[in-house]
C-alpha positions as CSV (number, residue, x, y, z in Angstrom):
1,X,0.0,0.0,0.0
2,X,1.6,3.5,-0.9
3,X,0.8,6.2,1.5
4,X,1.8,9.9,2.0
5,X,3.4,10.2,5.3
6,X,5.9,12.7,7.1
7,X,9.8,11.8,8.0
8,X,9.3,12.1,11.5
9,X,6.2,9.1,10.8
10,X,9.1,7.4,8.8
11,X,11.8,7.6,10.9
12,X,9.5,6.2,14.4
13,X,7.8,3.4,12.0
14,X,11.3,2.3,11.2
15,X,12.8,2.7,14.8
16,X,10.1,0.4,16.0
17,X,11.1,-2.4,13.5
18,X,14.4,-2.6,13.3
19,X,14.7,-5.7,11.7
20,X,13.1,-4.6,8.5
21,X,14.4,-4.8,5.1
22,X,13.9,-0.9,3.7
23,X,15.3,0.7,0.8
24,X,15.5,4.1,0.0
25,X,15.0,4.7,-3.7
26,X,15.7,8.2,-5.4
27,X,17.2,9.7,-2.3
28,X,20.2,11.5,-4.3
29,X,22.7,12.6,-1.6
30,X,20.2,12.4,1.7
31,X,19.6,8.5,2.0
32,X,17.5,7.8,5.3
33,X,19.6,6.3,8.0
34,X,17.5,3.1,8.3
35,X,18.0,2.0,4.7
36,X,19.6,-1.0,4.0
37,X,19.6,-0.9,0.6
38,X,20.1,2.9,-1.3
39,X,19.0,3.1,-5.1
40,X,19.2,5.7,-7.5
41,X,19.6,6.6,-11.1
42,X,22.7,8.5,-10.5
43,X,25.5,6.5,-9.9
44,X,26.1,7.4,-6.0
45,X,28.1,4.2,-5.2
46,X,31.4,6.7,-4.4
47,X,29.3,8.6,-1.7
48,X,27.7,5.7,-0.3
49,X,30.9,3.8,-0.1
50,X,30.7,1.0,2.8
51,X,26.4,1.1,1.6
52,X,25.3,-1.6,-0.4
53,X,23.6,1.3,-3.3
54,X,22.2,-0.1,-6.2
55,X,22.2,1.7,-9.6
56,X,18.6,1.6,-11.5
57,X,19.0,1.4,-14.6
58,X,15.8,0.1,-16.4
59,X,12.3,0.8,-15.7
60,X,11.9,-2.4,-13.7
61,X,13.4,-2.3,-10.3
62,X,16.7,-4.4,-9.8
63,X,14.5,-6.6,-7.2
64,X,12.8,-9.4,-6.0
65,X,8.9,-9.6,-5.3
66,X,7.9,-8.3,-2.1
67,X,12.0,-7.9,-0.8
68,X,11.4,-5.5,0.8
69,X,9.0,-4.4,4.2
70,X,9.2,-0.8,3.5
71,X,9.7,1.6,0.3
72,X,11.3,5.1,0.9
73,X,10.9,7.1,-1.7
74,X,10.5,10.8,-1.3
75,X,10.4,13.9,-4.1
76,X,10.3,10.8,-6.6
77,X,7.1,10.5,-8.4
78,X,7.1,14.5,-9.9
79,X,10.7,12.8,-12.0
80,X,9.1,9.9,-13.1
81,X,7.2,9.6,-16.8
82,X,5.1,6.6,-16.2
83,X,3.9,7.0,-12.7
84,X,1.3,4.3,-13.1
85,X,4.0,1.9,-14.0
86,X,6.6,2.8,-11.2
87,X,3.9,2.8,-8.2
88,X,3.2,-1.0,-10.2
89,X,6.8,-1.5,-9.6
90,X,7.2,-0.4,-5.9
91,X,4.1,-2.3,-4.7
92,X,5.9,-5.3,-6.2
93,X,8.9,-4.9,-4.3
């Protein structure tokens, strides 16, 4: 289920469950400290050296069905030209 929610929402949903798998997708330079996995279409792999950052590449995400318990993605959806198709994509992961 995608849902609008505030940082400070994120941030004590992911304190509480610490032993989720989240991943941050399209968080440029300001990844969220929980994420275990970082994604982007820039290549950030220097900054987030030590982070296990994934490059996207296609239109399908690099990932599993349902790998994921919890999708970061913030300041995304306004850079995306199929939004239909992404949201498709993140429910899937």
């Amino acid at each position: 289920m995608l849902r609008r929610t505030s940082i400070n929402f994120v941030n004590k949903t992911l304190k509480e469950n610490t032993n989720w798998k989240v991943v941050d997708i399209g968080c440029g330079y300001s990844a969220n400290k929980n994420a275990s996995v970082i994604a982007d279409i820039q290549d950030l792999s220097n900054f987030y050296k030590g982070k296990n950052f994934i490059k996207i590449s296609e239109k399908k995400l690099p990932f599993k069905d349902k790998e994921f318990d919890y999708v970061i993605l913030s300041h995304v959806l306004e850079h995306v030209p199929n939004i239909l198709e992404f949201t498709k994509e993140v429910e899937r992961i």
